[in-house]
N, C-alpha and C positions, 0 to 999 in steps of 0.2 A: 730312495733309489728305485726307476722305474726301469722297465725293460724294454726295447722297440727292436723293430726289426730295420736294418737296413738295407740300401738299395740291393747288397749282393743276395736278402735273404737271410742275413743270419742274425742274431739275437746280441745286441748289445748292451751295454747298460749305460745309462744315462739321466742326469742326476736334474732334478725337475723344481722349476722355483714355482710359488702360487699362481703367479702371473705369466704365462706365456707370451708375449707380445704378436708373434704371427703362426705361421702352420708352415707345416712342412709334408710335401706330397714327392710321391713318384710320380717320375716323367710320362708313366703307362697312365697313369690315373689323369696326370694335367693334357695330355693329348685328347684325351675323353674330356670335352671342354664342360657336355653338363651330363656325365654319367654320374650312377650313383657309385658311393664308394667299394672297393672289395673288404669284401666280408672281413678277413684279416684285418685289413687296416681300422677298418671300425673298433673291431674288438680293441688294437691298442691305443685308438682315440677315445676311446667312452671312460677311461678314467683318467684324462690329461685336462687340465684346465683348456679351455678353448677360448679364443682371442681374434684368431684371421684367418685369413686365406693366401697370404703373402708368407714366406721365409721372410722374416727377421734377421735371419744370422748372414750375413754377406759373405760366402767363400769367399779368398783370394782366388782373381784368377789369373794364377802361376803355372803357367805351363799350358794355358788352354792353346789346343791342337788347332788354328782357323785349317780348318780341311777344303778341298775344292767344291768338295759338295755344299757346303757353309757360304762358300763364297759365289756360285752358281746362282743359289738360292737368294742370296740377296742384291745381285745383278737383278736378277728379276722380278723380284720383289718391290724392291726400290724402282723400277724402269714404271711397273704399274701404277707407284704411291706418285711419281712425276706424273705419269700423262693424267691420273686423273683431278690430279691438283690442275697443272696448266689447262687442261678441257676447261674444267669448272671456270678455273679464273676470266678464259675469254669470255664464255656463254655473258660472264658478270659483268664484265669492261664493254661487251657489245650492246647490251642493252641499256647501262647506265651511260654509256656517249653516245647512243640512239635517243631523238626523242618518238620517233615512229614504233621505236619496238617497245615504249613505255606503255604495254595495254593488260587489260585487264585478264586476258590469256597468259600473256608473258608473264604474268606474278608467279602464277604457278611454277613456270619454269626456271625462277630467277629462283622462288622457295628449294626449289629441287638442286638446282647449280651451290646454296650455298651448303646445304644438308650432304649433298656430296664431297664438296670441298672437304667440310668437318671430317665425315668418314676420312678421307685421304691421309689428312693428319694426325686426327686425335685418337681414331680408330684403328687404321692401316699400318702408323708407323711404328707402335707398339708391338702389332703383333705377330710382323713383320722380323722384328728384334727379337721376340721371342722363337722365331722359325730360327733366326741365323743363331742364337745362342744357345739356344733349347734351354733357356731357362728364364727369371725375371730378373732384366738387370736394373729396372728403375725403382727410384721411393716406395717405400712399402705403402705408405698413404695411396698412392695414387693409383693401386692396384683397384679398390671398389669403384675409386671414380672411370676408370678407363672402362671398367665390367659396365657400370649404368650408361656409359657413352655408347657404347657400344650398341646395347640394346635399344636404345635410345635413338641413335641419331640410323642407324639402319634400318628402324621402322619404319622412324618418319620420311627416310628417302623412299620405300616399298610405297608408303602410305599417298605421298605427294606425288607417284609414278599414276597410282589409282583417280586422283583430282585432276590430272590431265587427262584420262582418260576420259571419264566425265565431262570435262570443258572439251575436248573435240568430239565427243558424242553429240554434244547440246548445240556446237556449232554447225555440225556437216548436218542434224536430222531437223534441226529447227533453224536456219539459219536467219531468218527472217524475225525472231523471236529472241535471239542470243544475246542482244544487247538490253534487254528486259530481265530477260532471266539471270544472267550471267554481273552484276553489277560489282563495283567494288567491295560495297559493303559485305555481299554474298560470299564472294571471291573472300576477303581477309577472314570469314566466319567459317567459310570451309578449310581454310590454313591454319585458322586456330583450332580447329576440332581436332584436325590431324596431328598435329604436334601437341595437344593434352593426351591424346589417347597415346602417342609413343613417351610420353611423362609417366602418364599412369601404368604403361606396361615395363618400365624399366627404373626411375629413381626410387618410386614408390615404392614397389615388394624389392626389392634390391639391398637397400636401405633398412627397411622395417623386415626384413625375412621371410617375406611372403612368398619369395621364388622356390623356398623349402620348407615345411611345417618343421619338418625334424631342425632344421637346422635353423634357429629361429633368427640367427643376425647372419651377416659376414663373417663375425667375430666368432666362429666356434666352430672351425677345422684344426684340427691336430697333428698331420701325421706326419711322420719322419721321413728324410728323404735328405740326399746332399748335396742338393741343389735346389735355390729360392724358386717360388712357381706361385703364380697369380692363375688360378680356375674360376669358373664358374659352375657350381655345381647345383642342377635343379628338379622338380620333383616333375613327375607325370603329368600332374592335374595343372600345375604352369606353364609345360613346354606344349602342352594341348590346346589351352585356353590362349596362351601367349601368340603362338605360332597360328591358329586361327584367326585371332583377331588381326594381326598385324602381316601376314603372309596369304595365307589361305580366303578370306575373306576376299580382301583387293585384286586376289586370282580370279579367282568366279565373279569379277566384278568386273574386273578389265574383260574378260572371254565373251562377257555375256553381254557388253558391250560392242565390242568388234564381231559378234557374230550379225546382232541388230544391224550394225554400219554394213557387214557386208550383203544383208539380207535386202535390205533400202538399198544399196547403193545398183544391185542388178533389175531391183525392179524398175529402178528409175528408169535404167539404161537400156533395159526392154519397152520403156513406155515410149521413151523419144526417138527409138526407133523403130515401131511401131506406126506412130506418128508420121516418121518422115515417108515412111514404106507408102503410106496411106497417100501422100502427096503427091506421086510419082515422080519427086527427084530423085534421077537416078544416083548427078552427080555430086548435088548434096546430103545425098544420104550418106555416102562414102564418106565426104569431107567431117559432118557435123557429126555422126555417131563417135568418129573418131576424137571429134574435140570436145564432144561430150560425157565418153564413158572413160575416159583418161582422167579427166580431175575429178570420179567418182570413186572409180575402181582401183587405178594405179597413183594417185596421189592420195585420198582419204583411206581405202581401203588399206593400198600396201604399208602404209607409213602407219597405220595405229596397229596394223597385223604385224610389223618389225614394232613396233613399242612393244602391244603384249607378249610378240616372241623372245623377244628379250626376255623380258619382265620374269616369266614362265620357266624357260631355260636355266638363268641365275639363281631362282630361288627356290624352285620347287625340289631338288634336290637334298639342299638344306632343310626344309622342310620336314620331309619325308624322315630323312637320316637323322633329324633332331628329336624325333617322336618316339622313335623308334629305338634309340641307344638313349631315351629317360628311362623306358621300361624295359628293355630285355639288356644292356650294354652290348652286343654284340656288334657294332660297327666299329671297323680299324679305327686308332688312330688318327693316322695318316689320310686316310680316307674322307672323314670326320672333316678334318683340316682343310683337306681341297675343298670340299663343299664349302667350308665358309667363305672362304678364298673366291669361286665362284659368287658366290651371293654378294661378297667384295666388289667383283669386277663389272657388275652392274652401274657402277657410280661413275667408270670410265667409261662402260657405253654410253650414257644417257645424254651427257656434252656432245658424243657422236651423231646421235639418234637425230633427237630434238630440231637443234640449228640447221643441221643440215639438209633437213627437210623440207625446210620453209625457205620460202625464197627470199625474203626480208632479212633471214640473219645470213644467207649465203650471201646478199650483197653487200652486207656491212665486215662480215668477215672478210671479203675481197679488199672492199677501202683502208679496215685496217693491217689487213697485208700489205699493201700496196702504200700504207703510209711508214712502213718501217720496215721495209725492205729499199730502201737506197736504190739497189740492182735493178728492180723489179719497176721500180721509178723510169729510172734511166730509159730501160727497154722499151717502156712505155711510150714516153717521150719519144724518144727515134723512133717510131712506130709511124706516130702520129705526123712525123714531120716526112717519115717519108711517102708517106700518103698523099698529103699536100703538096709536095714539093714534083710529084711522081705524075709523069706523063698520060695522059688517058688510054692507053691500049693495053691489050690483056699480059702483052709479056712484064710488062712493070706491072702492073696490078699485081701480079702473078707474086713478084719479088717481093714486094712487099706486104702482101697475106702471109708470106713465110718469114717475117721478120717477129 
């Protein structure tokens, strides 16, 4: 007969077979997704056999309260796990019913559409469920596997966010040289590197216990708690080295990338008009400056500076807050939580980002609107015909631009 403390604090007794099958934590410890444990609860886990990280014991739940706060949270939860499933999905459908958008560019993006997808479901919906239940209500099994997806498939979207930055760096600074440098072969070597290094940073120590020395598998959490809870709990010299490689790293990489793109893109734009000044056209200086520092500055420039802003915004929070509660635990909960959440919502921007920039997928999005929307058909059609059919002077012109 052992002794443990319960959720209220008090000391109960509880009778202990050799084999534990999972772990049992407070919900304070499981909101702290990789703090380490409190003192207390160590002490009553170091003479408990150790086995997981999941509750084994299924409470009934009889009587669970769904409160409005519960149900708030998972309007919105679930509203995010939609749009960025359906982003993802078109980004996929537009380029595989494109043959035009089937380029050596677009793999990256098609890599990132499906890495984000994954997050939405495999990643999102779980923990998601966990927000609305405050607890683990799936297989105990499948608690490790969701913890290495996790780590896993969010690097690799981080990591494939960083490969396009690179592929539009190599395009707007060499563009003359991109189809040299940039080939398929290169292209799938750069997407396998990226996705070994999110292998290597999450099945690998996840699996074999590398994410903790003290804690050498999965298998060896213990504490008591009345409610099942899947954690992740990890050490300093992991969430440093981890969170560098896979966060930190492709930050200073995207930044110092778009600083270059913005650096080239003003010198150009002072060379060619420079140039024209030199020529004395008055009126083409006007006309060409403009139509030349526009697809440097506000189409290269602004669209890889909204990627890295994105990029930066989402993750470096998480980041920051991840480092920083391995070694001291002093970040909320709660807190804690939105941050991942954030670093989450990256995978619903990116479907936004990406397509929308390019003018190639805004026209194939159009067509595929436009082929399944019925309404949108129709409208079109009478458009068209009242054009043709429509008298040449301005007052019917007039009608039918407003149709």
């Amino acid at each position: 007969m052992d002794v443990a403390i319960n959720s209220s604090g008090v000391a109960s007794s509880i009778d202990l077979h050799t084999e534990i099958p999972v772990s049992l934590i407070t919900m304070e410890t499981f909101r702290c997704r990789n703090c380490s444990l409190i003192n207390q609860s160590t002490e009553r886990a170091s003479d408990v056999s150790k086995t997981g990280i999941v509750v084994d014991v299924y409470p009934e739940f009889i009587g669970y309260a769904y409160t409005i706060q519960s149900v708030i949270i998972g309007i919105v939860l679930f509203s995010l796990i939609i749009l960025t499933v359906a982003g993802n999905i078109i980004v996929l459908l537009a380029v595989f019913s494109n043959r035009k958008l089937r380029t050596v560019s677009n793999m990256f993006i098609v890599s990132l559409s499906l890495t984000d997808l994954f997050v939405g479901t495999i990643v999102m919906m779980p923990a998601a469920l966990n927000e609305i239940f405050d607890q683990w209500i799936l297989a105990r099994e499948f608690c490790s596997i969701w913890v290495s997806f996790d780590v896993m498939l969010t690097s690799a979207s981080i990591l494939n966010v960083c490969l396009i930055s690179i592929d539009r760096y190599i395009a707007i600074m060499t563009p003359l040289r991109y189809r040299t440098l940039m080939t398929n072969r290169r292209a799938i070597l750069m997407l396998c590197v990226a996705w070994g290094i999110s292998i290597l940073s999450s099945f690998v120590p996840v699996e074999n216990g590398l994410h903790n020395p003290e804690m050498a598998t999965l298998e060896n959490l213990t504490i008591f708690s009345e409610q099942p809870q899947c954690i992740f709990i990890v050490s300093f010299p992991y969430a440093v080295i981890a969170g560098s490689v896979t966060i930190l790293l492709p930050i200073i990489v995207a930044l110092t990338l778009y600083w270059r793109v913005s650096k080239e893109a003003k010198r150009q734009a002072f060379l060619v008009g420079s140039l024209i000044t030199a020529g004395n056209v008055l009126l083409g200086q006007h006309v060409a400056s403009k139509h030349i520092r526009e697809p440097f500055t506000r189409k290269a420039t602004v669209t890889l500076g909204i990627i890295v802003g994105a990029f930066v915004v989402t993750w470096t929070p998480f980041l920051i807050a991840n480092n920083i509660d391995a070694y001291f635990q002093v970040i909320p909960p709660k807190v804690f939580t939105a941050f991942v959440w954030l670093g989450y919502c990256n995978s619903l921007i990116n479907p936004i980002i990406y397509p929308l920039f390019m003018r190639d997928f805004r026209k194939v999005y159009k067509s595929m609107f436009t082929k399944c929307c019925p309404y949108v058909r129709k409208i079109k059609s009478l458009r068209k015909d009242r054009v043709y059919r429509c008298i040449p002077s301005p007052k019917c012109q007039q009608r039918a631009g407003a149709i």
